[in-house]
N, C-alpha and C positions, 0 to 999 in steps of 0.2 A: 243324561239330563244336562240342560246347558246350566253353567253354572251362574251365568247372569241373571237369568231367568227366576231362578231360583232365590239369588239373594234378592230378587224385585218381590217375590212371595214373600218370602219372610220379613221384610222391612214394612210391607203393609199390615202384616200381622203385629209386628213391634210397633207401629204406629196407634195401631189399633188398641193394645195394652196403654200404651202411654196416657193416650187422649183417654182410659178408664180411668186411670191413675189420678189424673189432672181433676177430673171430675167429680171423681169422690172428695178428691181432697178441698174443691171451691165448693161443693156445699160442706161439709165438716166443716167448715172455715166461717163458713154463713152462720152454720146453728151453733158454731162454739160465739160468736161473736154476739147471736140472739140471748143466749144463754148469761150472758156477760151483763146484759141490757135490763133483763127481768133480775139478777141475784141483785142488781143493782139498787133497781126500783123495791124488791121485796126489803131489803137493805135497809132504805129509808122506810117504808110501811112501820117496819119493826122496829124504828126509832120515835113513832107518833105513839104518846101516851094512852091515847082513846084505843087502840086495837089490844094492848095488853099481852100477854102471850101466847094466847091464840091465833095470832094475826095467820100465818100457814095455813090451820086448819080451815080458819075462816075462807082464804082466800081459795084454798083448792074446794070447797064448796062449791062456794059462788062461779069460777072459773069454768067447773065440770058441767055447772047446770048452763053456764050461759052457751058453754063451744059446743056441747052435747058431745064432748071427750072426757071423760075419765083422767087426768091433774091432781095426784097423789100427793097428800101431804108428802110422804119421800119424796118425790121428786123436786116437791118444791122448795123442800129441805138442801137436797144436795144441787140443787142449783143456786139456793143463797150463798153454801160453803162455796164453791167452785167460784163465785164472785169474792170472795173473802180472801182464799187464795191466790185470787188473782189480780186483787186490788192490785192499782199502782202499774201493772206489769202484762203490758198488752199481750192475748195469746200469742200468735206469731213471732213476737219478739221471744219467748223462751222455745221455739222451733230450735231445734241443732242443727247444724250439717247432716249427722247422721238420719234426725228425721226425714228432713228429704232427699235423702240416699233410698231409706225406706218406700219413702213414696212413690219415686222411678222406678223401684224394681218389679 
């Protein structure tokens, strides 16, 4: 087997890994970023007097019937928290090294 030939196979295979890697991680990136956008907005919902403490359940209601997707109070729950812990502190910015160590491999 030549062995040039060979590192040419494998190097399109590692490309090919890569560019999955990359992928996953620009939409993660998207939907942690969408996710950031709505704890936000639910955020303030939850600070107007008239919704009360209902506002989540109300709001995954209304959401479920309008997308015809099912929008769980949880979910909308922990996507408020996930804005709360990340007030202030863009995602990306608390990325480590070793995160994208992770994500090339």
């Amino acid at each position: 087997m030549k062995e040039e030939i060979y590192n040419q196979i494998k190097n399109n295979f590692i490309d090919i890994e890569v560019n999955k890697k990359v992928s996953e991680y620009t939409n993660n990136r998207y939907d942690l970023s969408k996710y950031y956008e709505i704890g936000k907005l639910i955020d303030e919902l939850s600070k107007e007097k008239e919704y009360g403490d209902k506002i989540i359940e109300k709001l995954s209601k209304r959401l479920s019937s309008d997308l015809t997707i099912h929008i769980s109070r949880r979910t909308l729950f922990y996507i408020k928290k996930f804005y709360e812990y990340q007030k202030g502190q863009p995602v990306v910015a608390q990325l480590s090294r070793s995160h994208y160590i992770l994500l090339w491999l």
